[in-house]
Legacy VTK file of the C-alpha trace (Angstrom):
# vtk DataFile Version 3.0
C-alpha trace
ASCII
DATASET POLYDATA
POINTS 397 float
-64.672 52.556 17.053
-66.971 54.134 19.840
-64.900 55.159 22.668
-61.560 56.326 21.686
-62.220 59.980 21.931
-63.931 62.918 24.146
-66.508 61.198 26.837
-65.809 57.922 25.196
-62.051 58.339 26.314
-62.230 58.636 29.386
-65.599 55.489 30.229
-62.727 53.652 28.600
-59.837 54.913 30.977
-62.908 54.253 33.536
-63.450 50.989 32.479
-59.633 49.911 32.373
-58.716 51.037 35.524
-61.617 49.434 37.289
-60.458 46.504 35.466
-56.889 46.634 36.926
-58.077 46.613 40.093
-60.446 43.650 39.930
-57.446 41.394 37.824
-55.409 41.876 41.070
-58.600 41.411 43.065
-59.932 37.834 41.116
-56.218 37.242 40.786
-56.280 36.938 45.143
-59.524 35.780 45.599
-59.015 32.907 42.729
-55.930 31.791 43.290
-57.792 31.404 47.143
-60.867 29.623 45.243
-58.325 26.441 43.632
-57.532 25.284 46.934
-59.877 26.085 49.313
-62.225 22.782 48.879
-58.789 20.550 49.143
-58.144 22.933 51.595
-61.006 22.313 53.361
-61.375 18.468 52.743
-57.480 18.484 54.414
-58.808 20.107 57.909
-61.750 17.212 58.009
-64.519 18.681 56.167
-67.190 16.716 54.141
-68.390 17.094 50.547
-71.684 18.498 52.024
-70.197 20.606 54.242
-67.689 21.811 51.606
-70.783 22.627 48.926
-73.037 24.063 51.969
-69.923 26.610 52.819
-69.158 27.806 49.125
-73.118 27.939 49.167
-73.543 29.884 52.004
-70.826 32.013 51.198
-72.441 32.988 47.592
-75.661 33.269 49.441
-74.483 35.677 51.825
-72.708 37.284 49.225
-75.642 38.144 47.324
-78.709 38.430 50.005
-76.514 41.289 51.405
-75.617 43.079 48.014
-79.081 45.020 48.222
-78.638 46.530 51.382
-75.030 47.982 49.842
-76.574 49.087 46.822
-79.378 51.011 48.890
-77.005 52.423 51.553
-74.856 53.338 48.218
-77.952 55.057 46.565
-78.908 56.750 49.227
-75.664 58.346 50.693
-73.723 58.923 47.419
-70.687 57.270 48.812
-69.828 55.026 46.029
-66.455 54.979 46.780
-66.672 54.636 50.616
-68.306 51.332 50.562
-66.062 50.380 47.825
-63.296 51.051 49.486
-64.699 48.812 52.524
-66.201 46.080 50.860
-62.662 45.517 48.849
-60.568 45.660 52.453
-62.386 42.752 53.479
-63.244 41.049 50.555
-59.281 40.645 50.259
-57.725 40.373 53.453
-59.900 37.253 54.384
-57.864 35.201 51.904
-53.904 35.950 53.098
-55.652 35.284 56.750
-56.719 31.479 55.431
-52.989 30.857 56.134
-53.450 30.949 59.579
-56.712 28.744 60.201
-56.497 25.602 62.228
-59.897 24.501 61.672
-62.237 23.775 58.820
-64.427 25.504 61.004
-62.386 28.873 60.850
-61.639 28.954 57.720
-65.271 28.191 56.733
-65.840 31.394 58.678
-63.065 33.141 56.188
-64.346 32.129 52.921
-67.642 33.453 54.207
-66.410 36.882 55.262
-64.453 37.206 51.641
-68.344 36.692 50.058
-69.327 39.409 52.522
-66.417 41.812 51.517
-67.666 41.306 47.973
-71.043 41.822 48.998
-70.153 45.198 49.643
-68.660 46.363 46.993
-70.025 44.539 43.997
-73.565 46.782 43.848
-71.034 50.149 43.782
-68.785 48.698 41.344
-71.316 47.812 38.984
-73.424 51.066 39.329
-70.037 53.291 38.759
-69.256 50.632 35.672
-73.029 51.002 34.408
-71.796 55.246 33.535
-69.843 54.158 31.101
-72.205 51.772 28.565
-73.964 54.940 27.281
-70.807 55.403 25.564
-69.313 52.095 25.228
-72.229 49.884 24.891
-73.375 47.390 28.056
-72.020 44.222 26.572
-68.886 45.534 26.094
-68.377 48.025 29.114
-68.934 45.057 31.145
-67.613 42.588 28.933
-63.880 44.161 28.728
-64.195 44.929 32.669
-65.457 41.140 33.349
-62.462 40.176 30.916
-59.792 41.604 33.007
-61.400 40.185 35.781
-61.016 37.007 34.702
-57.527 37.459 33.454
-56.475 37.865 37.308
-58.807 34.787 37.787
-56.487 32.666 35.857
-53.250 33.908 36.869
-53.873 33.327 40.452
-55.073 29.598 40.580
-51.844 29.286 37.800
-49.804 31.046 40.934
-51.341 29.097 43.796
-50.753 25.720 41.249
-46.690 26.973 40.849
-46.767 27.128 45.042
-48.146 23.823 45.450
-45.649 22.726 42.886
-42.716 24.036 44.765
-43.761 23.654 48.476
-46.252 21.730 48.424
-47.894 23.934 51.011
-51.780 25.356 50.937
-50.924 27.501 53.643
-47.952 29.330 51.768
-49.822 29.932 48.830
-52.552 31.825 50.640
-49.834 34.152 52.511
-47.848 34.835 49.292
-51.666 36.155 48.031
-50.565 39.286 50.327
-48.864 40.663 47.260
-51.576 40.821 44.692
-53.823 42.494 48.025
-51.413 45.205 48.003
-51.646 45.640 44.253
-55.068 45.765 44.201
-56.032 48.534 46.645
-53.592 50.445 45.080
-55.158 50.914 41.931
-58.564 51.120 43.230
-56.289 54.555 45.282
-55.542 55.554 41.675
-58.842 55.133 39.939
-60.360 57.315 43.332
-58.058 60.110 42.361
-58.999 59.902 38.659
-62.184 59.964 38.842
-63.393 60.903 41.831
-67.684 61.520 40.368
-67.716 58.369 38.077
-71.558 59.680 37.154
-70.436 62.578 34.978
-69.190 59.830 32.394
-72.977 58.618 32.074
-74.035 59.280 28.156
-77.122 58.720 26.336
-80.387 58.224 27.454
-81.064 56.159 30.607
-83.956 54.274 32.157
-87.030 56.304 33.749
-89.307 54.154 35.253
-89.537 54.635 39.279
-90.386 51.478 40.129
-89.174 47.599 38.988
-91.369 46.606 36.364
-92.593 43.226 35.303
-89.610 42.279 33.074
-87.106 43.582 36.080
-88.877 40.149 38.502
-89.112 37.964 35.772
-85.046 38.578 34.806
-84.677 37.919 38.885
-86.261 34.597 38.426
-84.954 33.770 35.736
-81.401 34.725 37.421
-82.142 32.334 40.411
-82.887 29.729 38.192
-79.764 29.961 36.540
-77.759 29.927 39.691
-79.490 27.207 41.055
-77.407 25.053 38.640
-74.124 26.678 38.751
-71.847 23.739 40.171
-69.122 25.647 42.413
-65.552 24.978 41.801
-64.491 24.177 44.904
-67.122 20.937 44.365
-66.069 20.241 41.230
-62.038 20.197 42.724
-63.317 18.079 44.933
-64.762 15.210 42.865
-61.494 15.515 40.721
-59.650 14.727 43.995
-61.434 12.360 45.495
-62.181 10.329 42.160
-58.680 10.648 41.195
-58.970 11.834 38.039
-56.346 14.283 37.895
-53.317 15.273 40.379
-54.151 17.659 42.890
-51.635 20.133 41.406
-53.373 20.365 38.475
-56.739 21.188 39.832
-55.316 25.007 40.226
-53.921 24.512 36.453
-57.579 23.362 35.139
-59.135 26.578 36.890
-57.139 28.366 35.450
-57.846 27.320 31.944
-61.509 27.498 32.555
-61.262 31.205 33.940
-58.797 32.013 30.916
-61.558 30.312 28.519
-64.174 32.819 30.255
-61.438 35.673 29.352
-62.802 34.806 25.579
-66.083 34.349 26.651
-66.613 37.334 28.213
-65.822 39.200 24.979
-67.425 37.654 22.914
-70.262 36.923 24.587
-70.579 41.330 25.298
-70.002 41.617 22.004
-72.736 39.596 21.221
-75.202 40.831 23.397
-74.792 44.482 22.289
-75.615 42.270 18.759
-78.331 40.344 19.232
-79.016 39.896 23.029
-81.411 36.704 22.660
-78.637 34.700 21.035
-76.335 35.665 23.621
-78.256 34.118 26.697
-79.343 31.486 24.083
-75.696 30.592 23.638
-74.368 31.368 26.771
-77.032 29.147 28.810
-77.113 26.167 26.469
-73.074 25.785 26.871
-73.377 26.622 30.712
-75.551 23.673 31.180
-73.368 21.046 29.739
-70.718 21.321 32.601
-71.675 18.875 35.412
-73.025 16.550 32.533
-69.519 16.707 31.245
-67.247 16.933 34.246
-68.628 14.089 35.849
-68.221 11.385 33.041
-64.726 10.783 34.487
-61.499 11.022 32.994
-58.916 13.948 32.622
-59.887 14.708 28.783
-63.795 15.246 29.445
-62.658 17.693 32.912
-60.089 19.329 30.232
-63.008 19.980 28.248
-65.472 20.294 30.657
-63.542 24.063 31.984
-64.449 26.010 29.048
-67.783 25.527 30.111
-67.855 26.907 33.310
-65.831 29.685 32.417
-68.903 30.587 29.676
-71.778 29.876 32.592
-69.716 33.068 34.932
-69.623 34.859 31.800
-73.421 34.377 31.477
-73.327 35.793 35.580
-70.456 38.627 34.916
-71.104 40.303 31.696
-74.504 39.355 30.100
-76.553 39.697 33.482
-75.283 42.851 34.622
-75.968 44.281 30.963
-79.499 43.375 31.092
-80.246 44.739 34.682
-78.056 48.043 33.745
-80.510 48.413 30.881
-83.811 48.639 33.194
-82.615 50.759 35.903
-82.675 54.244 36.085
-79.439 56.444 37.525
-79.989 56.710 41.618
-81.792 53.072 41.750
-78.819 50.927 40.769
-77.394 50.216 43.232
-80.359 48.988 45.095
-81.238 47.228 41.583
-78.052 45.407 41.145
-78.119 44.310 44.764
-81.824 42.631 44.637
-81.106 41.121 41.428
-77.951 39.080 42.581
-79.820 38.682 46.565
-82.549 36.558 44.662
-79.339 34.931 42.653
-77.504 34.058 46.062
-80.524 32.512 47.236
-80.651 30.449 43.953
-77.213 29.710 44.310
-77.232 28.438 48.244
-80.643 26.580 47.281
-78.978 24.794 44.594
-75.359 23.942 46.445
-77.854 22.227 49.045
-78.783 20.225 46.666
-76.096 19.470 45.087
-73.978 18.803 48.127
-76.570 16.641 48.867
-77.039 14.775 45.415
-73.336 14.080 44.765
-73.258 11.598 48.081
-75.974 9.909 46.398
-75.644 9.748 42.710
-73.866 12.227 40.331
-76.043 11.136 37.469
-78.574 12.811 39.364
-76.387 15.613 40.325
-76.034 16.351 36.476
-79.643 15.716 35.147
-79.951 18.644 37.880
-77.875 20.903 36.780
-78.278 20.905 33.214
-82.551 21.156 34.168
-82.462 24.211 36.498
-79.700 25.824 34.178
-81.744 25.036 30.860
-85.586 25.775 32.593
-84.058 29.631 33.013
-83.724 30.628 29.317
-87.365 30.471 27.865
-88.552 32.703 31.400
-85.054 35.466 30.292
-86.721 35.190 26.926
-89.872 36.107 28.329
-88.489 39.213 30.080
-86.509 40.273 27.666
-90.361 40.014 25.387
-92.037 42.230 28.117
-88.977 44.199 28.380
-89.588 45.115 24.568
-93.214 45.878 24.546
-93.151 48.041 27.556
-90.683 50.367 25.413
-92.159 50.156 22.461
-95.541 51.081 24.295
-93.742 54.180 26.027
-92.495 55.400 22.706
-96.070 55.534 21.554
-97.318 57.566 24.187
LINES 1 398
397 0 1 2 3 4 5 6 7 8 9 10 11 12 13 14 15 16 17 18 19 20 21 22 23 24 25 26 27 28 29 30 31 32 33 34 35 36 37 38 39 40 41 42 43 44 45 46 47 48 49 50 51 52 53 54 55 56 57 58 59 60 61 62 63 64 65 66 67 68 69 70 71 72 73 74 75 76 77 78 79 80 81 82 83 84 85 86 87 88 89 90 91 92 93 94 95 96 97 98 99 100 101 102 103 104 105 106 107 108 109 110 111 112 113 114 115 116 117 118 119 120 121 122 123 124 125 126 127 128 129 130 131 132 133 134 135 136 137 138 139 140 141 142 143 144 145 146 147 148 149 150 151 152 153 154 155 156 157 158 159 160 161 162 163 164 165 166 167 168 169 170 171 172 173 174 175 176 177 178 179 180 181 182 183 184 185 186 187 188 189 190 191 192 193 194 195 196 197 198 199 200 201 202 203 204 205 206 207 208 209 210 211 212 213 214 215 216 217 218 219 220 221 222 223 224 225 226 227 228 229 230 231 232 233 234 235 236 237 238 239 240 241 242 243 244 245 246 247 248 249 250 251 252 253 254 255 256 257 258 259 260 261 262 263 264 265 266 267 268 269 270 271 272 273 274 275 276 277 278 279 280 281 282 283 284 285 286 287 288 289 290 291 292 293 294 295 296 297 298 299 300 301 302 303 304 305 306 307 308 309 310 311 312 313 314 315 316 317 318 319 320 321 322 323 324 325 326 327 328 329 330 331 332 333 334 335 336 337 338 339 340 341 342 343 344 345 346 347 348 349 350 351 352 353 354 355 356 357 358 359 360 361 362 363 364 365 366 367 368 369 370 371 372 373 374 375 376 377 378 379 380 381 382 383 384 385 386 387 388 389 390 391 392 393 394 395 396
């Protein structure tokens, strides 16, 4: 198996490490995510204004990921903004605990995007050294994995609080802990590998500029975000239509994040496979979670998770292998950040809607999910066609 010895070794050490720190990371801002819409909803907020914040919130978290990526490129400092973007990204979800407003911590769950913002171009750039070696599906499928392992351990932690106390606000203090955790092995993998670019193998892109299939992918990548149904809307239809307790809403993230877990590696596995049936699977499945979730009833939202754990699988591991496959090394960062910008704005444009749809009819809220989701695959399919016959022509040259 590729990776077990010499460069291979250590992407994989890379890879692991970077993985540790994002399952304490997810594991924070996750356990956060299951309660922040009842969280919200509790301080007097609306269904609107609950999508519109979550919305915003991705938004932001995206339209600023470009101008990370290019201060990133520019400067070298991979591990400064890192290091920032992770300090905030964190510490605005412990500091939920003390919000008296829906208004405040609105303003919270935004800065957390913005933290994220921040880091998520570096990340991905120091990741994108390692798939030489270790193949892009997987490099970012086993990172994405771990990820998501944290992802389900800390809505099945906030769940246990709420079980116990009862309390929202105690379950975002106790998140202090897994904070802690996680910036101190993002300390370790600093000191272990302190130039992540000397694990790059193989050959890399050399185009200077973003070609054709690079703006189609982006489109494509709005598209598909456009119909990605937040979870803090989905907790709150389960709430407000009753159809399960509110201390299982934690439980049923939770099994959707653990079902993305799978998905994630199998879905990078995949991809390094045959990457057309990966985004043919992936998007098809994605697009049969609103439909599903909103039928009503606690068997179709029990099978309605594994679903939305596949669509962020789709976002986490098959998306970042494509756009790691067009750019070339000293343009990711600013690559990576304009590719999930134009997926923010997809994202916010969509939550509008949505937010706006459910108040009116959720029949209508799933015909337009499963449309935007479904209308993105033949235009990936056409990138990934142009992406093809541009190499093939610079190979005859």
């Amino acid at each position: 198996m590729r990776g077990l010895d010499g460069g291979g070794s250590s992407a994989l050490r890379f890879v692991l490490i970077m993985g540790v720190v994002n399952l304490f990371g997810d594991l924070t801002y996750e356990g956060g995510a299951a309660i922040n819409g009842q969280f919200l909803g509790m301080l007097g907020a609306s269904a609107a204004a609950i999508s519109i914040i979550a919305g915003t919130g991705e938004f932001l978290g995206y339209a600023l990921r470009p101008v990370a990526g290019w201060i990133a490129d520019r400067s070298r400092a991979y591990w400064a903004v890192t290091f920032a973007g992770y300090a905030i990204n964190l510490c605005a979800v412990p500091a939920m605990a003390l919000a008296g407003s829906w208004e405040l911590a609105a303003a919270l769950i935004i800065a957390e995007r913005v933290g994220r913002a921040m880091r998520k171009p570096t990340v991905e750039t120091m990741i994108s050294y390692t798939t030489g070696e270790l193949g892009r599906g997987w490099a970012f499928g086993l990172n994405t994995a771990l990820d998501e392992a944290g992802a389900t351990l800390g809505p099945l932690i906030a769940a246990l609080i709420l079980f116990l106390r009862g309390d929202y606000r105690t379950a975002y203090a106790l998140l202090t802990i897994s904070v802690v955790l996680a910036i101190t092995a993002l300390i370790a993998a600093r000191l272990t590998f302190p130039v992540p670019e000397r694990l790059e193998q193989g050959r890399t892109a050399t185009a200077k500029t973003l070609g054709l299939p690079y703006w189609l992918y982006m489109g494509a990548g709005a598209l598909f975000a456009a119909g990605l149904l937040s979870y803090e809307l989905g907790a709150y239809h389960l709430e407000r239509t009753r159809t399960v307790p509110p201390e299982w809403i934690p439980v049923l993230l939770a099994f959707s994040t653990g079902s993305g877990v799978a998905a994630n590696l199998i879905l990078g596995r995949l991809y390094d496979w045959s990457n057309k049936v990966a985004l043919t699977v992936g998007i098809v499945l994605s697009a049969c979670f609103a439909p599903v979730l909103l039928q009503g009833g606690f068997a179709m939202a029990v099978i309605a998770m594994p679903l939305w754990g596949i669509g962020y699988a789709v976002q986490d591991t098959l998306m970042k292998a494509i756009i790691a496959g067009l750019l070339p090394e000293g343009r990711r960062g600013l690559g990576f950040g304009m590719f999930y910008s134009a997926y923010g704005g997809g994202w916010l444009l969509g939550s509008v809607a949505m937010g706006l749809l459910y108040d009116r009819s959720t029949l209508a809220l799933a015909a337009f999910v499963a449309a935007a989701q479904l209308a993105s695959l033949p235009i990936f399919l056409l990138a990934r066609r142009e992406a093809r016959r541009e190499t093939r022509s610079k190979r005859s040259q």
